[in-house]
C-alpha positions in Angstrom: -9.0 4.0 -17.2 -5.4 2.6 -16.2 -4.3 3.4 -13.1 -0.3 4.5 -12.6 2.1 2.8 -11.5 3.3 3.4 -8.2 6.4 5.2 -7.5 7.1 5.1 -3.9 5.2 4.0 -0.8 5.7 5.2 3.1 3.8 3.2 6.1 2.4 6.2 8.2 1.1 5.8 12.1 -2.4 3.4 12.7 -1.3 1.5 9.4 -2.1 4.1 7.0 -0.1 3.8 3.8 1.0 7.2 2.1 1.2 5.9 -1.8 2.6 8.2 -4.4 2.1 7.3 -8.3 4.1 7.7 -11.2 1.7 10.8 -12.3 2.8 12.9 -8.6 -0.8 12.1 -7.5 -1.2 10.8 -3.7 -3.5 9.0 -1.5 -3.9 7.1 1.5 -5.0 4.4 2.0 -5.9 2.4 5.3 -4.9 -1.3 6.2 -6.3 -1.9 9.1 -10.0 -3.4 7.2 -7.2 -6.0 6.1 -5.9 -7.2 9.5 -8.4 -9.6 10.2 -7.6 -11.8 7.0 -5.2 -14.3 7.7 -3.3 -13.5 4.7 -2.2 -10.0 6.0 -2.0 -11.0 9.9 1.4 -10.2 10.1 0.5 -6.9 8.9 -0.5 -6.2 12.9 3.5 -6.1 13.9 4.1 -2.6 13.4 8.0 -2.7 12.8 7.2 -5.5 10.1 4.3 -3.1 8.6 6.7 -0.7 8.4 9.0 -2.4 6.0 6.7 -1.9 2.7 8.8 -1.6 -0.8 7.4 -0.8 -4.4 7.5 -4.5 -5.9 9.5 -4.1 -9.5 7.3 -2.2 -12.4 5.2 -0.5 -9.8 2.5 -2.8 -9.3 1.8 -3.6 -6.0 3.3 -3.0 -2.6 4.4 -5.0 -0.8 6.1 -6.7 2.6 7.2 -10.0 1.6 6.3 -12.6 -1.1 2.9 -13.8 0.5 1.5 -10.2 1.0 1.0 -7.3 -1.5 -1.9 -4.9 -2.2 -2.0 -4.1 -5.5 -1.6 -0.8 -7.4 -5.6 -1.5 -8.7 -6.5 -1.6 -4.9 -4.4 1.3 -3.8 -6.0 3.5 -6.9 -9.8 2.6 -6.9 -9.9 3.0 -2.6 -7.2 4.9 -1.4 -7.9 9.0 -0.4 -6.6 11.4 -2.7 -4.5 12.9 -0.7 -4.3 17.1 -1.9 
């Protein structure tokens, strides 16, 4: 199965991301098993977490051009939020 594309993302409190996809469907999904790889470090700085965009086409998010989770990842592990 293809996952949608995402259509908007929102950094919520204890770096949780609230991910909406192009089908209306949302989940959650949790960052902090992330923070202790070096590639998402910077993650940790709350006002920088909060700075997520949609990256063009909808798949990934992301907060700069070293660090994006894809839309695969947000999909296959995030909680369907009802």
């Amino acid at each position: 199965m293809n996952q949608p594309k995402i259509h908007a993302v929102c950094a919520t409190e204890n770096h949780q991301l609230l991910v909406e996809f192009e089908n209306h469907e949302k989940r959650q999904y949790d960052v902090k098993p992330l923070l202790n790889n070096e590639m998402f470090a910077n993650l940790k700085n709350v006002a920088f977490f909060k700075n997520v965009k949609v990256e063009q086409g909808g798949y990934a998010v992301s907060w700069n051009d070293d660090i994006d989770i894809s839309e695969y990842e947000l999909w296959q592990n995030g909680s369907i939020i009802s």
